[in-house]
Backbone and ligand atoms as CSV (ligand in chain L), in Angstrom:
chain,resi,resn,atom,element,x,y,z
A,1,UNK,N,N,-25.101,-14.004,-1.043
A,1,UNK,CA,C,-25.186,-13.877,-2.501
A,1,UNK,C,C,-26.553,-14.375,-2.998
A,2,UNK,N,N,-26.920,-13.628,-3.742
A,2,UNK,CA,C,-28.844,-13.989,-4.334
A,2,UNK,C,C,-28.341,-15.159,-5.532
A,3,UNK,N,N,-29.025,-15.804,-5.254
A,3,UNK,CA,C,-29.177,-16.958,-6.976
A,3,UNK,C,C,-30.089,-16.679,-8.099
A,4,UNK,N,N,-29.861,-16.471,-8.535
A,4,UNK,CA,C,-30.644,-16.873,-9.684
A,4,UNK,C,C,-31.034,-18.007,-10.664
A,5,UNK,N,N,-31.983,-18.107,-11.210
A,5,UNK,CA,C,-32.155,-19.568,-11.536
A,5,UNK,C,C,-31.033,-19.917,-12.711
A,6,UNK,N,N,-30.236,-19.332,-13.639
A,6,UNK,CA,C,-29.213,-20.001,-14.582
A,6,UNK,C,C,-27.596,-19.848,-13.149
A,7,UNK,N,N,-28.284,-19.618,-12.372
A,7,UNK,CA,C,-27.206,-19.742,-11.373
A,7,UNK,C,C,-27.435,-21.106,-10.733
A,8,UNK,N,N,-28.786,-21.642,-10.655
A,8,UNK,CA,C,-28.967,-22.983,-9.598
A,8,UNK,C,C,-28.588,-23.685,-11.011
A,9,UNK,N,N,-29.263,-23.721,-11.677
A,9,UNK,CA,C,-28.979,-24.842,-13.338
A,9,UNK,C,C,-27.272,-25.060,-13.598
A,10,UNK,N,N,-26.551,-24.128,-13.137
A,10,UNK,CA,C,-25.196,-24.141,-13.685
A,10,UNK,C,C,-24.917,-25.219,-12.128
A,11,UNK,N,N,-25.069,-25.083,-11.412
A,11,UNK,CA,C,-25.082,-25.779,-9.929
A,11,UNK,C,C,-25.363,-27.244,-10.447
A,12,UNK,N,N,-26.474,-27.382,-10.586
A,12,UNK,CA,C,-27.343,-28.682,-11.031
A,12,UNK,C,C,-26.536,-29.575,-12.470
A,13,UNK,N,N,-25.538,-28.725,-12.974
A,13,UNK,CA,C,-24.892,-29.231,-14.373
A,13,UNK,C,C,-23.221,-30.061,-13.611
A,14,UNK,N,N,-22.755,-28.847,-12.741
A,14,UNK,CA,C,-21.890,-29.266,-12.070
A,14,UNK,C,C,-21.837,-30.365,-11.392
A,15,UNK,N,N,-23.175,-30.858,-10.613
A,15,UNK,CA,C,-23.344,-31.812,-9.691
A,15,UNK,C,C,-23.313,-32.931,-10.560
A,16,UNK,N,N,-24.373,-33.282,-11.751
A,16,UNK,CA,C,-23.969,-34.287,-12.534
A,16,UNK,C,C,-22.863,-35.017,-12.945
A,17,UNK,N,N,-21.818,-34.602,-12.685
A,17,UNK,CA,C,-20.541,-35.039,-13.747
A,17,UNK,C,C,-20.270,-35.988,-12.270
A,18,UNK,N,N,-20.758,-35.932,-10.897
A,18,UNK,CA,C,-20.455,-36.947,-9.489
A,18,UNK,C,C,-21.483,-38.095,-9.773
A,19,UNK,N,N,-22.629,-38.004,-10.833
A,19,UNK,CA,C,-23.546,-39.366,-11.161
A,19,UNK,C,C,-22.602,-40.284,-11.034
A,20,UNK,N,N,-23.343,-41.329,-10.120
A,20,UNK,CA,C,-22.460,-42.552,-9.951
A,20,UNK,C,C,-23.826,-43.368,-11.636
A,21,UNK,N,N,-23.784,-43.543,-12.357
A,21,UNK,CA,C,-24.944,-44.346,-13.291
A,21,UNK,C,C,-24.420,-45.435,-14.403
A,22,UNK,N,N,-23.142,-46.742,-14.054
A,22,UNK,CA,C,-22.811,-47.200,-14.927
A,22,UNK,C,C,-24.151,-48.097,-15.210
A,23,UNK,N,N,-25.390,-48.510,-14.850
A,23,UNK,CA,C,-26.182,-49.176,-15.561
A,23,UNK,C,C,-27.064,-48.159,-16.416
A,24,UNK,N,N,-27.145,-47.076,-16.383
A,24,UNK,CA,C,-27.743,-46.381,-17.608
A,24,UNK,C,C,-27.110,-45.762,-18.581
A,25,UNK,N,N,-25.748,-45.260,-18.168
A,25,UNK,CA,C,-25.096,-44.209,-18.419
A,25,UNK,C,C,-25.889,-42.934,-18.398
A,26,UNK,N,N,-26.612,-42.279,-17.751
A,26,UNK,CA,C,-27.576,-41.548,-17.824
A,26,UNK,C,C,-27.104,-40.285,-16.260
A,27,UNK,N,N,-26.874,-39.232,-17.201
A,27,UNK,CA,C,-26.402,-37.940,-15.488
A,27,UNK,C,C,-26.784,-37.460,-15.120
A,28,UNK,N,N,-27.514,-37.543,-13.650
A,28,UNK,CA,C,-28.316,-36.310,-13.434
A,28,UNK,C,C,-27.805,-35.578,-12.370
A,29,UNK,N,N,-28.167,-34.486,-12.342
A,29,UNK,CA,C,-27.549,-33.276,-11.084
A,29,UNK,C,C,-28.903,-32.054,-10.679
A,30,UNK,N,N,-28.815,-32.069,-9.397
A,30,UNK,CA,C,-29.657,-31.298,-9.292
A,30,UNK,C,C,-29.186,-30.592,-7.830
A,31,UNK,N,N,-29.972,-29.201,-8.090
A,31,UNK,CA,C,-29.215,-27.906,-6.937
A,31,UNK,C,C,-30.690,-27.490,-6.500
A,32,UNK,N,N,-30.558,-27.074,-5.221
A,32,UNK,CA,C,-31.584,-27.202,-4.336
A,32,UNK,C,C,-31.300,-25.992,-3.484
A,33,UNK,N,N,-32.097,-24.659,-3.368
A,33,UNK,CA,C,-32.215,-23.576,-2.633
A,33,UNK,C,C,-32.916,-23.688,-1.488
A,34,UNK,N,N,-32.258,-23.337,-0.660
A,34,UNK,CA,C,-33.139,-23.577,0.414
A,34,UNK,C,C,-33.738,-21.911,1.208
A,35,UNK,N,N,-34.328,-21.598,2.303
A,35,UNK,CA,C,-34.978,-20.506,2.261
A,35,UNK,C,C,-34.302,-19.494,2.732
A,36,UNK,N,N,-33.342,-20.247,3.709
A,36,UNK,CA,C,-32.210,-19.191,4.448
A,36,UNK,C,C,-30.712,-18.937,2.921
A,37,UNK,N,N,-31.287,-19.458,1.540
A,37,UNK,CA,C,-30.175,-18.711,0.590
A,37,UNK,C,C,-29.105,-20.040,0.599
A,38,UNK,N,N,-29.183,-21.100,1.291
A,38,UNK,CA,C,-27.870,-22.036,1.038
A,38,UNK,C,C,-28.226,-22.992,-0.521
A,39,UNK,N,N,-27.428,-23.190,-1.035
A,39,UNK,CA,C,-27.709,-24.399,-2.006
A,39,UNK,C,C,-26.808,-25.853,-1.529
A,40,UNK,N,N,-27.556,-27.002,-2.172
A,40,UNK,CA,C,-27.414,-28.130,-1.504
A,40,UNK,C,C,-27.592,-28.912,-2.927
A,41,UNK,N,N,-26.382,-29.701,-3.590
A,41,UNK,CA,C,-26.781,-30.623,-4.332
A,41,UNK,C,C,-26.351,-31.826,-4.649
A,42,UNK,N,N,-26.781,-32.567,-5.797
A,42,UNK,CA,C,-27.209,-34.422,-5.690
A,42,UNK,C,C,-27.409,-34.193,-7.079
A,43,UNK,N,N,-26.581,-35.847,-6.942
A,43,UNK,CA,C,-26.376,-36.493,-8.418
A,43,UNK,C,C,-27.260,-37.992,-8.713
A,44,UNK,N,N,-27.661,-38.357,-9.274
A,44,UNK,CA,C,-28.350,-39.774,-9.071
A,44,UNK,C,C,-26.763,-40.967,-8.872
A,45,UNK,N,N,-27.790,-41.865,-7.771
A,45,UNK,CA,C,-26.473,-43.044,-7.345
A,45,UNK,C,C,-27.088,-44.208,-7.570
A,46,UNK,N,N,-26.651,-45.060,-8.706
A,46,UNK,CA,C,-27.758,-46.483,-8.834
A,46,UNK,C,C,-26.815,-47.467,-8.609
A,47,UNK,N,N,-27.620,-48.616,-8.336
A,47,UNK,CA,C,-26.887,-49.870,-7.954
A,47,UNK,C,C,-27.149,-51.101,-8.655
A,48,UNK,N,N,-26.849,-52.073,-8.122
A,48,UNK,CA,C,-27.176,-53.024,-9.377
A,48,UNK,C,C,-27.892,-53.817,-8.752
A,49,UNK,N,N,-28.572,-53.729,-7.496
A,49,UNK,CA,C,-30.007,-53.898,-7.642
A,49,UNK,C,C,-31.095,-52.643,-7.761
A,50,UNK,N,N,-31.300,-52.953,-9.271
A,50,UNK,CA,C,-31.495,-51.516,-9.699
A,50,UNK,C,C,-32.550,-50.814,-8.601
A,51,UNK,N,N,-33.231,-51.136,-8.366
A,51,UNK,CA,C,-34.387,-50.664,-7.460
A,51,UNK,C,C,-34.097,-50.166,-6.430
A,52,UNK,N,N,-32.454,-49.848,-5.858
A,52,UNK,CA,C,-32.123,-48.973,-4.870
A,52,UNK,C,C,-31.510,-47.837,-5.416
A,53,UNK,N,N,-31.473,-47.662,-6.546
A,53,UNK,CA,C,-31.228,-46.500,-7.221
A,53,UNK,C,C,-31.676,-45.382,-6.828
A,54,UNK,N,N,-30.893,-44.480,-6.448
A,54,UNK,CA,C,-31.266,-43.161,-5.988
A,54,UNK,C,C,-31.235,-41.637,-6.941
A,55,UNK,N,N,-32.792,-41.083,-6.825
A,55,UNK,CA,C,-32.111,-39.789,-7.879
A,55,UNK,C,C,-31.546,-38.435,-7.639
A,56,UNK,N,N,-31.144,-37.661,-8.619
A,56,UNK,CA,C,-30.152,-36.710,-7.938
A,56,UNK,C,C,-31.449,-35.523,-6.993
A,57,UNK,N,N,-32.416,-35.618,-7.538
A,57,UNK,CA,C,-33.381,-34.912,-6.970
A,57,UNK,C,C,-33.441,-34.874,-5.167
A,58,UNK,N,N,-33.528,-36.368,-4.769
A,58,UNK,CA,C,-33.814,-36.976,-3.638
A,58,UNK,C,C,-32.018,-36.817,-2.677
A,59,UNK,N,N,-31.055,-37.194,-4.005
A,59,UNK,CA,C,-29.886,-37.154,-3.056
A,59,UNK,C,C,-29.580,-35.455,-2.422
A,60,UNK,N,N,-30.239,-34.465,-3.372
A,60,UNK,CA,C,-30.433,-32.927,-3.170
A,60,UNK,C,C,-30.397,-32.424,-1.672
A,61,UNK,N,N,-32.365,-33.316,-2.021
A,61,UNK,CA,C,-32.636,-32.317,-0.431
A,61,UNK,C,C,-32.491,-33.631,0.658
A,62,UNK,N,N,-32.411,-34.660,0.682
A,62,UNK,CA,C,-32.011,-35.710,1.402
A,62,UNK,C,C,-30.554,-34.980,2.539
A,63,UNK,N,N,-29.813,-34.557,1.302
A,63,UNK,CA,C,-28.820,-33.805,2.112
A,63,UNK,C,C,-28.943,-32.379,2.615
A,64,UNK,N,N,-29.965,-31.813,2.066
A,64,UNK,CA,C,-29.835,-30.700,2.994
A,64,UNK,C,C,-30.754,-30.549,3.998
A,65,UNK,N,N,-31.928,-31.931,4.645
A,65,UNK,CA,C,-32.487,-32.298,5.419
A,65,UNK,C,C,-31.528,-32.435,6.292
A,66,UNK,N,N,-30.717,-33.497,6.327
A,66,UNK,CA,C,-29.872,-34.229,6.841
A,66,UNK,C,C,-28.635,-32.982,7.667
A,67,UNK,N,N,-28.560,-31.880,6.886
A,67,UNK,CA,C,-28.145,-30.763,7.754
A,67,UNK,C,C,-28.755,-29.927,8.454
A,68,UNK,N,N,-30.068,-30.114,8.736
A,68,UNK,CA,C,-31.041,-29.571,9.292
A,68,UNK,C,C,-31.720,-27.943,8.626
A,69,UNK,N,N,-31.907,-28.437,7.070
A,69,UNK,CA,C,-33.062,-27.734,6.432
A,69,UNK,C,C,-34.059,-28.190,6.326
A,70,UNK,N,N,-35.344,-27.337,6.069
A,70,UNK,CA,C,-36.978,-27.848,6.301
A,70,UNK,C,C,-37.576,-27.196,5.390
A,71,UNK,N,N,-36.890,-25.918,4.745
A,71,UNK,CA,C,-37.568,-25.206,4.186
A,71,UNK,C,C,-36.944,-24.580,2.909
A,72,UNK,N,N,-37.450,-24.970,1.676
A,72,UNK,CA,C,-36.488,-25.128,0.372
A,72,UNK,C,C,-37.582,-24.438,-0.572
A,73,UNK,N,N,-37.131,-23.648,-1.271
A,73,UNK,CA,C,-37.426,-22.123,-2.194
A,73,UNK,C,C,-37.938,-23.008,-3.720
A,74,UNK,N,N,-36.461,-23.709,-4.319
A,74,UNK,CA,C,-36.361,-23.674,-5.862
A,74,UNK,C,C,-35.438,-24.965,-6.103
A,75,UNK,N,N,-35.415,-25.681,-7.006
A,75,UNK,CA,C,-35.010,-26.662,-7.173
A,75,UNK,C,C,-34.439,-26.939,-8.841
A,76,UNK,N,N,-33.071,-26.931,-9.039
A,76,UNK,CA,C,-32.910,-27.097,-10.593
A,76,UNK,C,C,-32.319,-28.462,-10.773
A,77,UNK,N,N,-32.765,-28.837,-12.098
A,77,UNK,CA,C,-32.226,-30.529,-12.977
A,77,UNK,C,C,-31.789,-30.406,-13.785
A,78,UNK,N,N,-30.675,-31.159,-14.218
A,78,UNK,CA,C,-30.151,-30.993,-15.268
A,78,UNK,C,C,-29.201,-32.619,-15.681
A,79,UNK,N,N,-29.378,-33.072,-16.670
A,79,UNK,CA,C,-28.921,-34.277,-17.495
A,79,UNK,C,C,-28.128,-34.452,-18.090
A,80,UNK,N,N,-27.754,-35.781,-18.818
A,80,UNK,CA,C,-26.617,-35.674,-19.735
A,80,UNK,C,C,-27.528,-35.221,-21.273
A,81,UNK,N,N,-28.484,-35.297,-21.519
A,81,UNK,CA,C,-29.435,-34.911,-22.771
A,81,UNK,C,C,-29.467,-33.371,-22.808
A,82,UNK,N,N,-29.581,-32.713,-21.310
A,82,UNK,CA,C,-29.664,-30.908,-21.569
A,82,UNK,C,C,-28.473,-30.880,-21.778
A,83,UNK,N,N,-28.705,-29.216,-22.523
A,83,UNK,CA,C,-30.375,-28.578,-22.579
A,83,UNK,C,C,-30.623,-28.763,-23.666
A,84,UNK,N,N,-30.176,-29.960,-24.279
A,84,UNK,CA,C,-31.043,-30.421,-25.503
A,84,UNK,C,C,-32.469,-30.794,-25.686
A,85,UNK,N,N,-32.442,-31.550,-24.415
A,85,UNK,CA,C,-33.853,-32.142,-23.807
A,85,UNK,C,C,-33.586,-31.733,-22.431
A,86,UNK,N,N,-35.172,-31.384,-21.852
A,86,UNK,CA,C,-35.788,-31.239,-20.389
A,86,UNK,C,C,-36.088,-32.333,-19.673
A,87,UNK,N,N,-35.241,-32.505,-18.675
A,87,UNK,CA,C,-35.634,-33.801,-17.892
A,87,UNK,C,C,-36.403,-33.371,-16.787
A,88,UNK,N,N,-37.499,-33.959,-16.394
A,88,UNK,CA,C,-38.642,-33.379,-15.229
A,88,UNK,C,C,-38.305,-34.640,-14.499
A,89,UNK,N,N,-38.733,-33.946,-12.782
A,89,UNK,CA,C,-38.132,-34.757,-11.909
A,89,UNK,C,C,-39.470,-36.127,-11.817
A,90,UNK,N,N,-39.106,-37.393,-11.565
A,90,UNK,CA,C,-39.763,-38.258,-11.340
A,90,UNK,C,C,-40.725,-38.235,-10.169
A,91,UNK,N,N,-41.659,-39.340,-10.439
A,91,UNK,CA,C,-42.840,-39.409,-9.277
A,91,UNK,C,C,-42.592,-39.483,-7.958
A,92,UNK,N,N,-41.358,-40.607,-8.053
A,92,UNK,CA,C,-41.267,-40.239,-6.431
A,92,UNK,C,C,-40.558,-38.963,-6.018
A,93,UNK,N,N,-39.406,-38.425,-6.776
A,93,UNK,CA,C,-39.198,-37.243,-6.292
A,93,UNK,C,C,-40.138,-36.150,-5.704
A,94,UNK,N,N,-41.312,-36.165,-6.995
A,94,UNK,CA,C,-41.947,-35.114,-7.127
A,94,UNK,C,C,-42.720,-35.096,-5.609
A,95,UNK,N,N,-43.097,-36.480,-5.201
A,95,UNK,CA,C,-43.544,-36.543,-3.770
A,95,UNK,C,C,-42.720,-36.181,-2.790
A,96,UNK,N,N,-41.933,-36.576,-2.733
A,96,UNK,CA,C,-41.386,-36.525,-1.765
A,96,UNK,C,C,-40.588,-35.274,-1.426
A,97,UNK,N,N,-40.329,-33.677,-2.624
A,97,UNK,CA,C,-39.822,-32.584,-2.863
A,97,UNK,C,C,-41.555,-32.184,-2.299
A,98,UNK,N,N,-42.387,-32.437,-2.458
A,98,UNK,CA,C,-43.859,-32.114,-2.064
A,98,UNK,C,C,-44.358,-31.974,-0.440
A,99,UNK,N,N,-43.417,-33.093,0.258
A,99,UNK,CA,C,-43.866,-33.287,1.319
A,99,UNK,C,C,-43.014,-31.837,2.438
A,100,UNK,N,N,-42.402,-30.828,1.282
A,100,UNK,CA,C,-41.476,-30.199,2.084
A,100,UNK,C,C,-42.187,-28.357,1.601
A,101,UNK,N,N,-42.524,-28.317,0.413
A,101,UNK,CA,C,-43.361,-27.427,-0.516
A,101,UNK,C,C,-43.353,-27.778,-1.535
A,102,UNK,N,N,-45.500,-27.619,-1.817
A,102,UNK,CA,C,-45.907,-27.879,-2.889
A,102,UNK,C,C,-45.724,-27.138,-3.846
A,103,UNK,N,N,-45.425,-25.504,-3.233
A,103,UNK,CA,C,-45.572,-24.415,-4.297
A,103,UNK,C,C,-43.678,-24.732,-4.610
A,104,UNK,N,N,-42.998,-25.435,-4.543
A,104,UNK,CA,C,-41.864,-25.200,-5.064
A,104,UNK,C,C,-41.841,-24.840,-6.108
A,105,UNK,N,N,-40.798,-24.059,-6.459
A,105,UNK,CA,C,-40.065,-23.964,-8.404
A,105,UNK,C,C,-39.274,-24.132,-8.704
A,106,UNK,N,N,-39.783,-25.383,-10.016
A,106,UNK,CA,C,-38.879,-26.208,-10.646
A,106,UNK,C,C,-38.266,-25.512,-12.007
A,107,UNK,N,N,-36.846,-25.771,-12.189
A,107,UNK,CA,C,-36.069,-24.723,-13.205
A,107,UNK,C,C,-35.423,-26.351,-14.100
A,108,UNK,N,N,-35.775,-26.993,-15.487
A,108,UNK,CA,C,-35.521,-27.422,-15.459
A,108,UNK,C,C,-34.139,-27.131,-16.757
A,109,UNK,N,N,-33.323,-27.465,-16.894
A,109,UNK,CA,C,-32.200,-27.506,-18.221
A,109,UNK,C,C,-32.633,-27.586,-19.137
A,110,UNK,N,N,-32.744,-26.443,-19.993
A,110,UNK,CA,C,-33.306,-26.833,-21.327
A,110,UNK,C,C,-34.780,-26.549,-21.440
A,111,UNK,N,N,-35.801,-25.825,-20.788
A,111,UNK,CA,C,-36.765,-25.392,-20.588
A,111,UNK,C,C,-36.868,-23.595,-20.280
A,112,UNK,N,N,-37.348,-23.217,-20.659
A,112,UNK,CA,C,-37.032,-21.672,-20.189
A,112,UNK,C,C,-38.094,-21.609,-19.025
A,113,UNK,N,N,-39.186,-21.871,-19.081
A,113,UNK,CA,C,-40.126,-22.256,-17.944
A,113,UNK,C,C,-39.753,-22.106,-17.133
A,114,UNK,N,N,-40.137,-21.577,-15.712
A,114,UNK,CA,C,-40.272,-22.270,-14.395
A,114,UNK,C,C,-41.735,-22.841,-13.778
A,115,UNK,N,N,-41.613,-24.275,-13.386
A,115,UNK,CA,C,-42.555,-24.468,-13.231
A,115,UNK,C,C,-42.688,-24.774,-11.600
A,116,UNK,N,N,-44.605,-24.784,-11.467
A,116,UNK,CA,C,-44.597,-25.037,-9.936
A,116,UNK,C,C,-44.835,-26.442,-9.238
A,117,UNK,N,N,-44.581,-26.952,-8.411
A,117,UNK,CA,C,-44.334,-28.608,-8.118
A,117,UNK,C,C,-45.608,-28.922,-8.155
A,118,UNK,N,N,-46.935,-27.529,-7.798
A,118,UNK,CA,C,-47.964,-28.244,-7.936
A,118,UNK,C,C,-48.793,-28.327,-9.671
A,119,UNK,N,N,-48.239,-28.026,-9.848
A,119,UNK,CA,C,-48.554,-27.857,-11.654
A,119,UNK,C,C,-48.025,-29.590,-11.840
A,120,UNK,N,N,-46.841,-29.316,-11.861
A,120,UNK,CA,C,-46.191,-31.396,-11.999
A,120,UNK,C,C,-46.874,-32.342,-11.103
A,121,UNK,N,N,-47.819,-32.333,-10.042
A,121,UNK,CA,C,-47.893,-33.091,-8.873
A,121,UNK,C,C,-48.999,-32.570,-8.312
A,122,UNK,N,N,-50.614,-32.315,-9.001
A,122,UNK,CA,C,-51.413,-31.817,-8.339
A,122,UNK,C,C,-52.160,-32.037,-7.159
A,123,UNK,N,N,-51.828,-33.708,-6.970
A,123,UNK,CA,C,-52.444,-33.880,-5.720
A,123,UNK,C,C,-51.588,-35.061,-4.975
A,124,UNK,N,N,-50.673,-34.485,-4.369
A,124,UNK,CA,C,-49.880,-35.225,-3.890
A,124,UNK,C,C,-50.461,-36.221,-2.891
A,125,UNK,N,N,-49.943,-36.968,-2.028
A,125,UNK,CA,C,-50.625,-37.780,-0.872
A,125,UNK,C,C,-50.323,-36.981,0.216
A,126,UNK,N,N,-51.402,-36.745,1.119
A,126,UNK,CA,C,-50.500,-35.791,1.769
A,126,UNK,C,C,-51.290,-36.335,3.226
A,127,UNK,N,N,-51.184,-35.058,4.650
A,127,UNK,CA,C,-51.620,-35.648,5.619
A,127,UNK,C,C,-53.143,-35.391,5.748
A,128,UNK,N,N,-53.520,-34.448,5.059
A,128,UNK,CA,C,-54.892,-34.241,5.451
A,128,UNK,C,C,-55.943,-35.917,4.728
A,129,UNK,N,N,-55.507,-36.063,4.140
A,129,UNK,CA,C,-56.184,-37.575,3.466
A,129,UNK,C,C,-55.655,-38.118,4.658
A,130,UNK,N,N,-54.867,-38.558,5.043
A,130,UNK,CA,C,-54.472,-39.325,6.543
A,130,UNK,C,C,-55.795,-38.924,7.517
A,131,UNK,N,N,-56.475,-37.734,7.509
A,131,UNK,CA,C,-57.367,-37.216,8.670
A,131,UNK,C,C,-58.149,-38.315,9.689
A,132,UNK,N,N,-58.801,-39.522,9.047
A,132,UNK,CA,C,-59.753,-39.695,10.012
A,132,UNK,C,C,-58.972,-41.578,9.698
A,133,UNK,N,N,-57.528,-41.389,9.433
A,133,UNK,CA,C,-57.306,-42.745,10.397
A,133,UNK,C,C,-56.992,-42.965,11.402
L,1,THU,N1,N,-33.029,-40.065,-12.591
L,1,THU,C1,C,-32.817,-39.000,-11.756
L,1,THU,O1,O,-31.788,-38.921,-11.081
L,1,THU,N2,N,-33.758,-38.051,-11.687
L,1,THU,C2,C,-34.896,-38.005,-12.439
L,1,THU,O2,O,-35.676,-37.095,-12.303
L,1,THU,C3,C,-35.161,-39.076,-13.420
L,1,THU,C4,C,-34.233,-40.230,-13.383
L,1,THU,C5,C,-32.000,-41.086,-12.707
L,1,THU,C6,C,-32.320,-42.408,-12.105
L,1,THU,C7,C,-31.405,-43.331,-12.893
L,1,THU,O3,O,-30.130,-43.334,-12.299
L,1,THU,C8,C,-31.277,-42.663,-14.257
L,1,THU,O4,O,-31.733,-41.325,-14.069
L,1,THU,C9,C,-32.091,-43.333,-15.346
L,1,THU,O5,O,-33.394,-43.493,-14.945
């Protein structure tokens, strides 16, 4: 079955309502295409030491790594604010959705846009800066 992007967003709306977030109250869900057509998604999980807080972005493709994907198309977010408001994925996400493709596209709730990860994240850290350690 082909996706379409109000097809990953409806994905990414669904996944939210599993936000584990009683220190923000805040939901996020996000659906994650990968290249062979599977979707894979993640809700943010925080803890109360907040700083192990995990977002739904990362819990996404975390899991569809973890089933042995490498190679991911499109990526949708969606909040308890959409599509009132557009929530864009955070810095570390944005790295770390980077370290897999830069040209990803991001579909966010509440944005008609699609945007590209390197538009959000123009110069990620990557390995070629690693070159001559
Ligand atoms: N959060 C995400 O899950 N993804 C984002 O892109 C931004 C923030 C979560 C982390 C935390 O649980 C809550 O939203 C408030 O920051």
């Amino acid at each position: 079955m082909l996706l379409n992007r109000d097809d990953l967003i409806k994905k990414a709306r669904e996944a939210k309502e599993f936000a584990y977030s009683p220190y923000s109250n805040f939901k996020v869900g996000a659906a994650i295409l990968t290249e062979n057509g599977e979707v894979f998604t993640g809700c943010n999980i925080e803890n109360i030491s907040y700083g192990a807080t995990n977002c739904a972005e990362r819990t996404a493709i975390f899991k569809a790594i973890s089933d042995g994907n490498k190679s991911f198309k499109e990526i949708a977010i969606s909040s308890s604010i959409a599509p009132e408001k557009p929530i864009f994925p955070c810095g570390i996400c944005r790295q770390v959705l980077a370290e897999f493709n830069k040209d990803m596209l991001i579909h966010v709730d509440g944005d008609d846009k699609t945007y590209k990860l390197s538009e959000l994240l123009p110069a990620p850290f990557d390995k070629n800066q690693m070159s001559n350690f």
